[in-house]
Steps between C-alpha positions, in 0.01 A plus 500: 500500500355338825874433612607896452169593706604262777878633497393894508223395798789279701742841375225726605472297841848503580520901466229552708672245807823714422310832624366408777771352575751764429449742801556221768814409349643822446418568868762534742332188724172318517497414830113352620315779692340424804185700650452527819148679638412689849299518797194272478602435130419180305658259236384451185316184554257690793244618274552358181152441426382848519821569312651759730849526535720686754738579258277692216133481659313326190839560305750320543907682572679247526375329144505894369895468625600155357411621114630845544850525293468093594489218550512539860445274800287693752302333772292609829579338810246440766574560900320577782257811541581572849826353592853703579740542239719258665198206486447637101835483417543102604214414287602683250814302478344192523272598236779612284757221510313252594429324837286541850473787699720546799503755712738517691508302886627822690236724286248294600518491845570850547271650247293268328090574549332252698496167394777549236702186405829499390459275167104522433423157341443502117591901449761372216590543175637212281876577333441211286135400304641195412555414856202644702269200639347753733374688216660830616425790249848547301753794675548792298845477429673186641859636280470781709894587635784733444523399104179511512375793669183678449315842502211603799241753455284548838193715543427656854602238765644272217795754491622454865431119498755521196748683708461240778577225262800651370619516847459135574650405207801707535565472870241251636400499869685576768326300734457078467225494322546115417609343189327708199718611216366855485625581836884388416552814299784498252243564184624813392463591103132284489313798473604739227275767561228606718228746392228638742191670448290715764676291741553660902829448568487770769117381564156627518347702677162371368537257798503730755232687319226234536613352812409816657152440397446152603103529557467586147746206350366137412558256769717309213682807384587617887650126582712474215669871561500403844719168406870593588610304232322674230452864608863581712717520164190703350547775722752753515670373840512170423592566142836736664595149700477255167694775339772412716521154423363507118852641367534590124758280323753570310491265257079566414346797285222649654229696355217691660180668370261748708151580471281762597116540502436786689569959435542736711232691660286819302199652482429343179631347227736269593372178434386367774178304629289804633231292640689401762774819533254826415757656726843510419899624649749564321718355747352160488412225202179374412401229269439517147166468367614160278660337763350154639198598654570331809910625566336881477358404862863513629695721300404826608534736763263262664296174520180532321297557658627586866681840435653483887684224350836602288573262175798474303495833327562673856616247706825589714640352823825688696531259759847384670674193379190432230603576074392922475193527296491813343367687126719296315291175561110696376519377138376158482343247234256454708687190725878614534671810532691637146793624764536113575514372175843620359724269743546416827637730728862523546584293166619630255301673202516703153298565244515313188693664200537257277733336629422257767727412805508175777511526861291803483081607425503615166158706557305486136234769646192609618212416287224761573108445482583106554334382854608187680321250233471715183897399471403119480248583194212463766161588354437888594558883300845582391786392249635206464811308663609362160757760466657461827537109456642571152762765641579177821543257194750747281718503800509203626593297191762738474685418817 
């Protein structure tokens, strides 16, 4: 008797591994997924006392992702808050295969920030744990290569500084920028798919937004978006050059998601926070009433609470040799401009049937009534993101 319980449990036991098994290995690849966050964003070790994640607020996406039809492997990589995509993109492949950061001798001298080095001392990952004496935290994913290639999902800034990584690793730098393996280029096929989320790849006009009102900024806040490294590929003029140089491969899928917080102006009824927009145009967008309290300052017709002062939902500029601002760019989340979420300008786009194509921005959407943070499962009103990581997770495995 006690030997036919123990062979139904280890029977029992063996069905149940078989199911969760069964939808990674009908799957058309498992490849690890990589995420990558924005603009002063922060790695899951920042806060992990207070148990706050980037990715999921006090949830947690990226574990929600690896059980979902999984196993999966799903991680969150960590880079700088304020750096250019370029600087994000060498530690992210560092961080990923394994390694110090480098980057890049010409980049340096021509647009590092003050002080910059080349190799910063001890920024490294180890490939190997069995061979670390520094005690290096472990790389991501030291197989990482073309038989080994992975998927990226990037929120806000996280989706450019994917795009700039793709570059380097396809066609490296075309300047000496020493001996670092990222800048050789000849990578092509390591990065199956890319996936962004709320992510200005024509910019933001946010930036020019609160620039404009520098008394009323944070000394902190007004010296980072004054850092050309951090705030020139955040707005739409700089965004237009890194356009140029940020191509979209042939070889990569890419996916894109919008967002938008805000309606269109009425006299009632609409939605939006009427504390701070009693008065509303049709022509213009104002925020809606469940949006982050503090992104309603901005996304308006204008800056709460200096009304001489447009904000994003009226904000226009028709000025010679600058990118035209115009009605398109009004809806927001809150941070970036919908318009500027579906691809970068001059690639090329469609959107998705079904059926999902490379060398082109398979756009997924806009996902209304979801501001800038309420997409990451950030604590606030609304729905949640679930859904949409589910829907990223059905087609990537299916690549």
């Amino acid at each position: 008797m006690v030997r036919l319980v123990h062979a139904c449990a280890a029977a029992l036991l063996v069905f149940a591994i078989g199911l969760l098994a069964a939808p990674a290995a009908t799957a058309a690849n498992n490849d690890p997924v990589v995420l990558v966050h924005g603009f002063l964003g922060f790695g899951p070790d920042e806060f992990q006392k207070s148990g706050f994640n980037y990715w999921g607020g006090y949830g947690d996406i990226a574990a929600h992702m690896q059980v979902y039809r999984g196993p999966h492997t799903v991680v969150a990589a960590a880079v700088s808050p304020i750096a250019s995509n370029w600087d994000r993109a060498a530690e992210l492949y560092a961080q990923i295969k394994g390694g110090c950061v480098d980057y890049g001798k010409a980049h340096v001298a021509a647009q590092g920030v003050p002080g910059q080095v080349q190799k910063p001392p001890g920024k490294c990952w180890a490939a190997d744990p069995r061979d670390n004496p520094q005690g290096y935290p472990p790389a991501l994913y030291p197989r990482w290569g073309h038989d080994h290639p992975i998927h990226m999902i990037g929120h806000s800034q996280g989706g450019t500084t994917i795009r700039a990584l793709i570059q380097l690793l396809e066609h490296g730098a075309m300047t000496d920028e020493g001996d670092g393996a990222l800048f050789k280029g000849g990578k092509t096929g390591w990065i199956r798919s890319a996936t962004t989320i709320s992510a200005p790849h024509d910019g933001t006009t946010l930036s020019d937004a609160v620039l404009n009102i520098l008394p009323n900024v944070p000394i902190v806040l007004r010296d980072i978006l004054r850092n050309r490294a951090a705030s020139w590929e955040l707005a739409p003029d700089g965004a237009r050059e890194f356009n140029r140089w940020a191509l979209t491969s042939p070889s990569v899928y890419y996916f894109s998601v919008g967002t938008v917080a805000t309606a269109s102006g009425s006299w009632c009824c609409n939605g939006t926070d009427r504390a701070i927009a009693p008065i509303q145009t049709t022509a213009f967008q104002y925020a809606r009433a469940d949006m982050m309290p503090y992104f309603k300052s901005f996304a308006g017709e204008w800056i709460v609470p200096s009304p001489a002062q447009r904000g994003m939902g009226s904000y226009t500029v028709n000025v010679p040799n600058r990118v035209r601002i115009d009605s398109d760019w009004f809806p927001s989340d809150g941070v970036v401009n919908t318009v500027s979420m579906r691809a970068p300008g001059g690639h090329p786009v469609r959107d998705y049937n079904g059926t999902a194509l490379r060398g082109t921005w398979n756009f997924l959407g806009n996902y209304p009534g979801y501001d800038h943070f309420d997409i990451l499962n950030w604590p606030n009103q609304g729905p949640s993101a679930d859904p949409l990581y589910d829907r990223i997770s059905d087609i990537l495995f299916a690549l």
